[in-house]
Backbone as CSV, one residue per row, in Angstrom:
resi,resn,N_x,N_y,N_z,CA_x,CA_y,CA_z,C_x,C_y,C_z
1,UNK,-6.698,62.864,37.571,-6.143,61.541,37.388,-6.655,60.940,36.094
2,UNK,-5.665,60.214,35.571,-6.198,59.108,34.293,-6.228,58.341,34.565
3,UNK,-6.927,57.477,33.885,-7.146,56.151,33.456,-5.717,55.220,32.660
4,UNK,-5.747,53.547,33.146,-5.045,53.080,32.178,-5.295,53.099,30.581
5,UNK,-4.757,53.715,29.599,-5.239,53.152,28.064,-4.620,52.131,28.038
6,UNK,-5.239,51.194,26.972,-5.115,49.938,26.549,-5.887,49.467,25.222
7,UNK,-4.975,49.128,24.102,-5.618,48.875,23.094,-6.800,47.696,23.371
8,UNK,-6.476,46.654,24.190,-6.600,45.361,24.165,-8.755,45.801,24.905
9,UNK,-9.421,44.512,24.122,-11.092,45.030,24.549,-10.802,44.342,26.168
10,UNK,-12.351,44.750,26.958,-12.777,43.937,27.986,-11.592,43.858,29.205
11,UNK,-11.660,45.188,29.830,-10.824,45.635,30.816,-10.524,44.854,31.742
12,UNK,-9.658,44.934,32.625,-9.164,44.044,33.488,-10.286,43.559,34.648
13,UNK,-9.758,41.964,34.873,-11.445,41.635,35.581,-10.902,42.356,36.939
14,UNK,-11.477,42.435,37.561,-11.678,42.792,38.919,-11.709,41.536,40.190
15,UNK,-11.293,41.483,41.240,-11.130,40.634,41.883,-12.424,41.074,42.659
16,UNK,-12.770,40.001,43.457,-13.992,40.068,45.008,-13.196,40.790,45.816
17,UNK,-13.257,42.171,46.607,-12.539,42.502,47.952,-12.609,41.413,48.891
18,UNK,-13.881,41.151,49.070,-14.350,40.132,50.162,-14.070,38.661,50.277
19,UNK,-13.418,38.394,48.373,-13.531,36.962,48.153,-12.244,36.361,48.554
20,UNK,-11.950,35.042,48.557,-10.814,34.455,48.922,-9.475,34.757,48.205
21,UNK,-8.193,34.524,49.140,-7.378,35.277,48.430,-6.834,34.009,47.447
22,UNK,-5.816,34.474,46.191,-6.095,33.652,45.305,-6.685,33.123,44.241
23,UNK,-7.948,33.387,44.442,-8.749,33.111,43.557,-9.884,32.032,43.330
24,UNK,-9.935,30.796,43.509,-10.726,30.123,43.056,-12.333,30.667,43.988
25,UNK,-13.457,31.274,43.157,-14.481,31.533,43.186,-15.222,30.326,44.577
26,UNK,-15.457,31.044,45.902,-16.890,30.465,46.664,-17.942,31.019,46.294
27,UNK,-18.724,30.048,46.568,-19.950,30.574,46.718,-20.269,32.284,47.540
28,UNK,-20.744,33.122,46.973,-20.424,34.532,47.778,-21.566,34.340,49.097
29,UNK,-20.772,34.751,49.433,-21.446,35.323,50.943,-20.888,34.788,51.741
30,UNK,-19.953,35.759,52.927,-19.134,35.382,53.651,-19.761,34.880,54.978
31,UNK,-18.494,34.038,55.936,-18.919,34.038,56.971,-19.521,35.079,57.678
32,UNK,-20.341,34.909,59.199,-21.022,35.936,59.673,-19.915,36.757,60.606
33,UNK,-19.147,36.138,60.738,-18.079,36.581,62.092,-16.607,37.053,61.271
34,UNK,-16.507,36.787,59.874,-15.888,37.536,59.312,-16.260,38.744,58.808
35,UNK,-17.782,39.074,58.339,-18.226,40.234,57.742,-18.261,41.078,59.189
36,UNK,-18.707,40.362,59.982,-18.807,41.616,62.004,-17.503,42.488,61.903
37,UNK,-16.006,41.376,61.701,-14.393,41.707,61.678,-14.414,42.805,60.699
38,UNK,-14.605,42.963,59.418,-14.892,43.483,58.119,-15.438,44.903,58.570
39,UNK,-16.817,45.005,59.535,-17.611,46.052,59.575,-16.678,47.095,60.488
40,UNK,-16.031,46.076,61.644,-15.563,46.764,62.837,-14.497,47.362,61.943
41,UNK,-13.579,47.020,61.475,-12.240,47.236,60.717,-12.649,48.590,60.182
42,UNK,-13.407,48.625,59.311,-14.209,49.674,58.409,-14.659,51.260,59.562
43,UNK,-15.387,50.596,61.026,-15.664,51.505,61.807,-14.241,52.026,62.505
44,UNK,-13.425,51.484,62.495,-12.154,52.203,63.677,-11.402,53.082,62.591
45,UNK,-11.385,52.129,60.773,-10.959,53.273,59.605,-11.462,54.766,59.665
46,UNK,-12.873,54.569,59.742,-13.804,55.876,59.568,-13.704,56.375,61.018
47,UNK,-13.735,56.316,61.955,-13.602,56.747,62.977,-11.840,57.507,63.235
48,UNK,-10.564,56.636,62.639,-9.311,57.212,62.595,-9.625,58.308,61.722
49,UNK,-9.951,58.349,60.458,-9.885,59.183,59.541,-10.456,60.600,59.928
50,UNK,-11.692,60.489,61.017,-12.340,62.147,61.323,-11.170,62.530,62.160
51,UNK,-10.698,61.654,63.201,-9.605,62.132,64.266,-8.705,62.518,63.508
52,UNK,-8.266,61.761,62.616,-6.789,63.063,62.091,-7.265,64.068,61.252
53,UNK,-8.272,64.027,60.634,-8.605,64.757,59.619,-8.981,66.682,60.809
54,UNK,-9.667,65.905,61.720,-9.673,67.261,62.964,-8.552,67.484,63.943
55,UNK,-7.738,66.965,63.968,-6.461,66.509,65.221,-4.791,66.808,64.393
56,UNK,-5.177,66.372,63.207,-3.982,66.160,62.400,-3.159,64.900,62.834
57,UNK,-2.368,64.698,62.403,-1.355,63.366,62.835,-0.657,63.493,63.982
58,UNK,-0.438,64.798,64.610,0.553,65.054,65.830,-0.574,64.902,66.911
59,UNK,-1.456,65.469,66.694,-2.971,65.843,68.009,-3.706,64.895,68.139
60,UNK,-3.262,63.570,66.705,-4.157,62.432,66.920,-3.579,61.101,67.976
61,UNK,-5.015,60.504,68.708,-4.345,59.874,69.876,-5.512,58.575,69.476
62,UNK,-4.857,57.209,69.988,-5.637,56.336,70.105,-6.365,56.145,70.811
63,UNK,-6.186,57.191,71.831,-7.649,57.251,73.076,-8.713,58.155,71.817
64,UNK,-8.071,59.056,71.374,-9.104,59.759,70.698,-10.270,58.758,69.418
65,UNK,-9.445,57.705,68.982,-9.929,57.248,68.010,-11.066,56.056,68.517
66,UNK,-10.297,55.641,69.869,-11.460,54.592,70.610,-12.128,55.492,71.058
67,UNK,-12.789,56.098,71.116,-13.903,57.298,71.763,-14.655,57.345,70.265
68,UNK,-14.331,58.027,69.394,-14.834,57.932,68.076,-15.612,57.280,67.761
69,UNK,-14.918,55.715,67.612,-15.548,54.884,66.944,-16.519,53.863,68.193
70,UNK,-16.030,54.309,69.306,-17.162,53.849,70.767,-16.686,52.108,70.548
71,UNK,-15.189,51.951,70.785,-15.101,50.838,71.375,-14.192,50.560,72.344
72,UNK,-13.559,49.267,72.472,-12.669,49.224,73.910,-11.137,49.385,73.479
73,UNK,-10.079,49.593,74.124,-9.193,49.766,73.541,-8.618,48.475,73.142
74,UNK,-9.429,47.123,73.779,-8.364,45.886,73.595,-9.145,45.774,72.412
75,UNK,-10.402,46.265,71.377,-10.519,46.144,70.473,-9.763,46.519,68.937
76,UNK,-9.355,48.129,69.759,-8.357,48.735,69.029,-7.167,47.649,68.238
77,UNK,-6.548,47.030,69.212,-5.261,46.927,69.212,-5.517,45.132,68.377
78,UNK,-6.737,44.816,68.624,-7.343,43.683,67.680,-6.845,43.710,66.149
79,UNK,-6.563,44.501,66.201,-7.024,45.299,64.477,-5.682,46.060,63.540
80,UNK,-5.221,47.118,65.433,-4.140,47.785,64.617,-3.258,47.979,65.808
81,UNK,-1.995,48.040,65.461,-1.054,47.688,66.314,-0.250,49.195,67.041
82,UNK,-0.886,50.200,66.311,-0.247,51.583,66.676,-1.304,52.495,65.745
83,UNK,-1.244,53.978,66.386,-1.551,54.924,65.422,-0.960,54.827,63.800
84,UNK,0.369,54.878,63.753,0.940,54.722,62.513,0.113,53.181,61.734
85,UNK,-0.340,52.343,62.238,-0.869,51.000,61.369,-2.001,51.446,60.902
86,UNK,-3.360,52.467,61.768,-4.154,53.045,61.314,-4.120,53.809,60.444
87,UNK,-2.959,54.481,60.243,-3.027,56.079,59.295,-2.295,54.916,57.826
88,UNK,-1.619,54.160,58.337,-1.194,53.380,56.869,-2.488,53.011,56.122
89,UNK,-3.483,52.074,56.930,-4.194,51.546,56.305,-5.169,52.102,56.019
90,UNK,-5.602,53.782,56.371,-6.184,54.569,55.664,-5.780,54.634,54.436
91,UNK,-4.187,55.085,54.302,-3.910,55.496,52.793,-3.669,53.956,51.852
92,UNK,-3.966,52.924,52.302,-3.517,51.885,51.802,-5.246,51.678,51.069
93,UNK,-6.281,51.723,51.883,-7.213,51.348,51.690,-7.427,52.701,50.509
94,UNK,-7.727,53.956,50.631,-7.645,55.173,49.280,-6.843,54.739,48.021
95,UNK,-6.110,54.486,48.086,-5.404,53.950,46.906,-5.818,52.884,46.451
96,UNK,-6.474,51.863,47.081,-7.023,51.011,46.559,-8.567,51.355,45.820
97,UNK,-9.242,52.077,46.819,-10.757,52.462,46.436,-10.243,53.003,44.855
98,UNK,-8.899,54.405,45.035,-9.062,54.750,43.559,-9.088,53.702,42.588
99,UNK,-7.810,53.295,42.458,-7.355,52.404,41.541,-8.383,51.514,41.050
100,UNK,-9.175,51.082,42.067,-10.832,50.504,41.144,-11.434,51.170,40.715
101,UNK,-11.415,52.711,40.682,-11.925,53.200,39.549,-11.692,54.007,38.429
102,UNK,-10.449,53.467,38.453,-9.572,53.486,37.077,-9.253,52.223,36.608
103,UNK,-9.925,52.818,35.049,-10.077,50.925,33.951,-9.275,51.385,33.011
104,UNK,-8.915,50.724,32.360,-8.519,50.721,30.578,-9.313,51.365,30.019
105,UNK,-8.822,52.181,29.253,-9.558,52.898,28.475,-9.755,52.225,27.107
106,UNK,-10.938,52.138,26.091,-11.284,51.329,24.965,-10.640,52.245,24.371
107,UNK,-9.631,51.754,22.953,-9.454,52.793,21.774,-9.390,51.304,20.549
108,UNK,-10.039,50.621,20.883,-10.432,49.215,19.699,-11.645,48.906,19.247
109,UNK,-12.288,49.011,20.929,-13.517,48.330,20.777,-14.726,49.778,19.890
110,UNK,-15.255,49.456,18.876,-15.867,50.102,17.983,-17.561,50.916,19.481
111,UNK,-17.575,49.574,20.254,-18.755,49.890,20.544,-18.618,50.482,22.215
112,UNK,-16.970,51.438,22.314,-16.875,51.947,23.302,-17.540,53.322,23.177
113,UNK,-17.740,54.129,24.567,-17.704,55.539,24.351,-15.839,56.243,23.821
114,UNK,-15.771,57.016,22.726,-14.754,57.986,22.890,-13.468,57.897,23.789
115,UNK,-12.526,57.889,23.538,-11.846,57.822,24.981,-11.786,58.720,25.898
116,UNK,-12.306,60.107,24.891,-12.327,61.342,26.020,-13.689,61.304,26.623
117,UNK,-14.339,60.621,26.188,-15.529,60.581,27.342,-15.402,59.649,28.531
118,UNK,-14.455,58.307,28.083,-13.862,57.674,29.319,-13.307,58.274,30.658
119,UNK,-12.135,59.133,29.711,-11.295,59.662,30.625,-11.892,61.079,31.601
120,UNK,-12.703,61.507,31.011,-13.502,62.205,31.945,-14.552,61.541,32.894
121,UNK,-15.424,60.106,32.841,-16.015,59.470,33.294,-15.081,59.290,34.551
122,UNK,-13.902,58.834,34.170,-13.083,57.891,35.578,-12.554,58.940,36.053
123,UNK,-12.338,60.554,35.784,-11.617,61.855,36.594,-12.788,62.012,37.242
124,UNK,-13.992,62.261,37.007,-15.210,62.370,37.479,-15.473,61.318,38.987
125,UNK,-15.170,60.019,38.478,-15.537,59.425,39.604,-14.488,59.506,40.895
126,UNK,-13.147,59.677,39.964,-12.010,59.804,41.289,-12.241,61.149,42.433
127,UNK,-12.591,61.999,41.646,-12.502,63.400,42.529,-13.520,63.283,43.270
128,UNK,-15.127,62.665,43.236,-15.771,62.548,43.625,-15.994,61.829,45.202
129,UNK,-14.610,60.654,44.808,-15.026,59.816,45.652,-14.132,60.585,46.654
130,UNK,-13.068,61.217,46.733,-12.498,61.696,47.361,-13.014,63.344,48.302
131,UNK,-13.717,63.965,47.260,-14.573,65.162,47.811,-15.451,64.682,48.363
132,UNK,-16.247,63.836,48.465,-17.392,62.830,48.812,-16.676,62.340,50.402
133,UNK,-15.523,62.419,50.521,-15.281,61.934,52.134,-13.996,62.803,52.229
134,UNK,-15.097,63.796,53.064,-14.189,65.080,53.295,-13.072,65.141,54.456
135,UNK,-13.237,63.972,55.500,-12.543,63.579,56.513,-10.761,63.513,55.553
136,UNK,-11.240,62.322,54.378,-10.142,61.719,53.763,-9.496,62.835,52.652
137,UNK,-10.311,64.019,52.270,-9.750,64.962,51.608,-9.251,65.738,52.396
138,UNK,-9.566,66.252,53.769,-8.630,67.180,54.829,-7.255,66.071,54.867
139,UNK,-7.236,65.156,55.160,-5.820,64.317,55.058,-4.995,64.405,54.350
140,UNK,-5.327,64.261,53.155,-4.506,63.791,52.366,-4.185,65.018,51.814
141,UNK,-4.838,66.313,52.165,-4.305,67.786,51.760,-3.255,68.413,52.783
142,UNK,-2.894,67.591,54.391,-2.613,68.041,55.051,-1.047,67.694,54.863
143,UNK,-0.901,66.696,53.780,0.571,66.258,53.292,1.513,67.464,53.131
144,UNK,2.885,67.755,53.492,3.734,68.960,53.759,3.442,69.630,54.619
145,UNK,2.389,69.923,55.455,1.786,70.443,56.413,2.231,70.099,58.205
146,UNK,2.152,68.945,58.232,2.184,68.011,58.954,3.500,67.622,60.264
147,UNK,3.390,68.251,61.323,5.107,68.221,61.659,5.667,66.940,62.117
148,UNK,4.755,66.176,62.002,5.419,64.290,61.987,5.544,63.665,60.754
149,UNK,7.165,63.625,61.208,8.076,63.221,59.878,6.852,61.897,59.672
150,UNK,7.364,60.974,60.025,6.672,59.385,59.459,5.375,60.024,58.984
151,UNK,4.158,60.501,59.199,3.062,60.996,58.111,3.264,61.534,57.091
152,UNK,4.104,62.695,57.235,4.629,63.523,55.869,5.581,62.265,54.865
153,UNK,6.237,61.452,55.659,6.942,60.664,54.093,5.821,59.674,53.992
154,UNK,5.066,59.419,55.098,3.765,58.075,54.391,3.016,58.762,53.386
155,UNK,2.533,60.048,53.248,1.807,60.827,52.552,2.172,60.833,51.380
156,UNK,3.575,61.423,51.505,4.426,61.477,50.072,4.215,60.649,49.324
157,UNK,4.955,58.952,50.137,4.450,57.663,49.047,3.176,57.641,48.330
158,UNK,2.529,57.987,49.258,0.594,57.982,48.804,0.870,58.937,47.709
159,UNK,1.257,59.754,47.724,1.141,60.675,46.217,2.241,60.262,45.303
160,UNK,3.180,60.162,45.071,4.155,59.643,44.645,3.546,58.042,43.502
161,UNK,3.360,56.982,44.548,2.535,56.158,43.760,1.019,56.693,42.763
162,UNK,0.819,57.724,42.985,-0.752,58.376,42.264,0.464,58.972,40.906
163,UNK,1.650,59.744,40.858,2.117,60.474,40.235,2.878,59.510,38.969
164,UNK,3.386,57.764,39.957,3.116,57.127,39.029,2.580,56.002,38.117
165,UNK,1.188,56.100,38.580,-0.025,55.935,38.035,-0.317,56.789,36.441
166,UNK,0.477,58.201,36.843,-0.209,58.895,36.126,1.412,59.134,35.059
167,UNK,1.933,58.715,35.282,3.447,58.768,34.068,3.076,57.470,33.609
168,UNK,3.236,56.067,33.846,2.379,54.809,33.159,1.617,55.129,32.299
169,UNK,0.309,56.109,32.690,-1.017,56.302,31.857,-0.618,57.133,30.476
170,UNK,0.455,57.859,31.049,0.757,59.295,29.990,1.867,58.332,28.537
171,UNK,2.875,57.111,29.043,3.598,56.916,28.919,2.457,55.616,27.430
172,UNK,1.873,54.890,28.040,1.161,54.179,27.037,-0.024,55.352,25.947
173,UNK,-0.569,55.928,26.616,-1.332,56.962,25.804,-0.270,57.681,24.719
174,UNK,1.057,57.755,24.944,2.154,58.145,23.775,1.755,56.833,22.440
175,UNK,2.455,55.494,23.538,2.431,54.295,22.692,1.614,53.902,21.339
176,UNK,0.337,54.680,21.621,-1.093,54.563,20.787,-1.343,55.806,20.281
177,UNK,-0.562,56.509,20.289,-0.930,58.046,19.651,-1.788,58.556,20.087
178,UNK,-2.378,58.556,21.377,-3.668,59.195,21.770,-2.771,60.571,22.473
179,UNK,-1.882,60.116,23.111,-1.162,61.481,23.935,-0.001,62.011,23.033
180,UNK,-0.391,63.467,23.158,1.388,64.066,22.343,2.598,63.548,22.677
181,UNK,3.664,63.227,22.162,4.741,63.649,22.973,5.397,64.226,23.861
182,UNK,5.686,63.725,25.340,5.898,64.689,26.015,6.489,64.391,27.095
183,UNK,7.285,64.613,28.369,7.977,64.223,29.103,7.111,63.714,30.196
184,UNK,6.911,62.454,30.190,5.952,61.810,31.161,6.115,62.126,32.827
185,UNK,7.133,62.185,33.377,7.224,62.399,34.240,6.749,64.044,34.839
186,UNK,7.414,64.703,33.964,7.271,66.149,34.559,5.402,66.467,33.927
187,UNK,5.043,66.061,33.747,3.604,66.413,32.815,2.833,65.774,34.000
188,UNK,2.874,64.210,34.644,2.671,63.773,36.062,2.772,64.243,36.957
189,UNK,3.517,65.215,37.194,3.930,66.078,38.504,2.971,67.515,38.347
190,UNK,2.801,67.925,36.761,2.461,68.996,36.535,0.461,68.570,37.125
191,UNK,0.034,67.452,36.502,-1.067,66.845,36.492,-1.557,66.580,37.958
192,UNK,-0.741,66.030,38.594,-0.552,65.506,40.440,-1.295,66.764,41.131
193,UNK,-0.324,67.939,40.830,-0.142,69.615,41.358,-1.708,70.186,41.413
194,UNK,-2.517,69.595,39.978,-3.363,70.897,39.360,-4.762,69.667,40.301
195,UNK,-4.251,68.311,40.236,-5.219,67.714,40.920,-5.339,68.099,42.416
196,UNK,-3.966,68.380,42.928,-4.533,68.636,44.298,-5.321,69.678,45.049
197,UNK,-4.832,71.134,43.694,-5.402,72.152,44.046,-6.741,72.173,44.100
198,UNK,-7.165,71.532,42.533,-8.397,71.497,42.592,-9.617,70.839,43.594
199,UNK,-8.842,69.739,44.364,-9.349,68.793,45.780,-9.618,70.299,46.750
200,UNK,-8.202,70.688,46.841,-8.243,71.866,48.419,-9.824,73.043,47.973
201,UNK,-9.973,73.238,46.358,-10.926,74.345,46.195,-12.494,73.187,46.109
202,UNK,-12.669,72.217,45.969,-13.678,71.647,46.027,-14.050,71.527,47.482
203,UNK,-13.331,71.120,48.377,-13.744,71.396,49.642,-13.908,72.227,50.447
204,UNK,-13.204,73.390,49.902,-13.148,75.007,50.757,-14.660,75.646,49.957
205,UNK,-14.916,75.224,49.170,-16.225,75.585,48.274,-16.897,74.594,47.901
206,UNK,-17.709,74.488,48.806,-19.269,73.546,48.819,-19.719,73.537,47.512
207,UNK,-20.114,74.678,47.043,-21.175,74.780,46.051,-20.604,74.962,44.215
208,UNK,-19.358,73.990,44.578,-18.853,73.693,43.197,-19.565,72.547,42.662
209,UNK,-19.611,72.437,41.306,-20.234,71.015,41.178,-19.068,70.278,40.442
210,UNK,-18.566,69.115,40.912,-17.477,68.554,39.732,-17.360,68.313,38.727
211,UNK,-18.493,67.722,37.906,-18.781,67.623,37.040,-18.111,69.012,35.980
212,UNK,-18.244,70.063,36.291,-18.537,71.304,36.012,-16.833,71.885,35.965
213,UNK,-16.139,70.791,37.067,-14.500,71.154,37.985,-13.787,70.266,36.543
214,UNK,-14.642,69.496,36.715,-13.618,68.409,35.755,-13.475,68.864,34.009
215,UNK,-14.731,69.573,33.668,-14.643,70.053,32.268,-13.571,71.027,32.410
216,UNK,-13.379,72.092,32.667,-12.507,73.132,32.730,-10.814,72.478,33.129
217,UNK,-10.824,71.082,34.230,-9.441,70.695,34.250,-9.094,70.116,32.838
218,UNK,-10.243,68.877,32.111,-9.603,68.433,31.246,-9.522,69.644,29.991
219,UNK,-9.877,70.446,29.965,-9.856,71.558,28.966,-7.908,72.605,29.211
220,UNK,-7.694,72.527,30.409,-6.742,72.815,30.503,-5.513,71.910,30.392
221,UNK,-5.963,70.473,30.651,-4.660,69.552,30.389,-4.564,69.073,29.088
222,UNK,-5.623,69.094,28.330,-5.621,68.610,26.716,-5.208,69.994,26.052
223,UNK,-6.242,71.031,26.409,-5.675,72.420,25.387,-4.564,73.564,25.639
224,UNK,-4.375,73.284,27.117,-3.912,74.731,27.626,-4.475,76.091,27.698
225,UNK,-4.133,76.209,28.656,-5.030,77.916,28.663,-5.163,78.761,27.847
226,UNK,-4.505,79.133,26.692,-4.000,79.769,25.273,-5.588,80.251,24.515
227,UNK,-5.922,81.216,23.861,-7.374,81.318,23.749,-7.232,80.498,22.248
């Protein structure tokens, strides 16, 4: 995955997750009975996510997920209104985690790093965060797999929006001469492809280091394999 480029300095601010919607700045620190709502929300997420990630979407059951996460079912239904509201707001919540850690890339500011050291910084952190919660990498690999239609097209969107994330990124990186010329879309799809493989071999193999995953991808998407 890339990053947004952007000539312009001092990347986009970032909002509070936690803070009010809208905007005008409280004082931080939330209520106590909203952060409890916050924690539980977070526990029935992580608790859905091992169940499908071991169950898949067809084998996964909301008895299974209240067992998981060890609460009642009228808590369940507090929160989420069906299996399908859970598995949304898994992929709703991933797309969000990424997307915060993808910034603008500096190509103005004198006292940035490189942009190719950017753009490996924020591939670095994406793959990470995703190999890093292996529940949420069996998922989201299990896309085409899957014999319930509604997961397989929720999945799709989930990649689909990443694919164009990554025609945007390709499409301004033209704008500024940082990227060749080149058909944004199909180069996104080509990019999407080589990211996912590389997810399925980071998790089938423990003892990769990414760091290590990510030099050799960006070496193949900037140079091509060609000696």
């Amino acid at each position: 995955m890339v990053g947004t480029i952007d000539e312009r300095s001092g990347g986009a601010g970032g909002g509070d997750p936690d803070g009010p919607a809208g905007g005008a700045a409280r004082p931080r620190g939330i209520d106590a009975g909203d952060r409890a709502k916050q924690e539980r929300r977070r526990q029935i997420l992580s608790a859905a996510k091992a169940v499908f990630a071991e169950a898949g979407y067809h084998g996964a059951s909301i008895h299974a997920i209240i067992e998981r996460a060890q609460i009642a079912r009228g808590t369940f239904y507090l929160y989420f209104e069906s299996k399908a509201a859970v598995f949304d707001s898994i992929l709703d919540q991933a797309m969000a985690d990424l997307r915060g850690r993808l910034h603008r890339i500096e190509v103005s500011d004198p006292a940035a790093p490189p942009p190719q050291v950017q753009l490996r910084d924020q591939v670095v952190a994406t793959l990470e965060y995703i190999v890093d919660d292996r529940p949420l990498a069996t998922l989201l690999l299990s896309a085409g797999h899957t014999p319930d239609v509604d997961a397989s097209e929720r999945l799709e969107m989930f990649f689909t929006e990443v694919r164009d994330l990554l025609r945007r990124a390709l499409e301004t990186g033209m704008e500024i001469g940082l990227v060749r010329k080149c058909q944004p879309e199909l180069v996104a799809a080509a990019m999407l492809g080589m990211t996912r493989g590389v997810i399925e071999l980071l998790v089938r193999q423990t003892d990769m280091l990414v760091d290590e995953v990510v030099s050799e991808m960006l070496l193949v998407a900037l140079r091509g394999v060609l000696a």
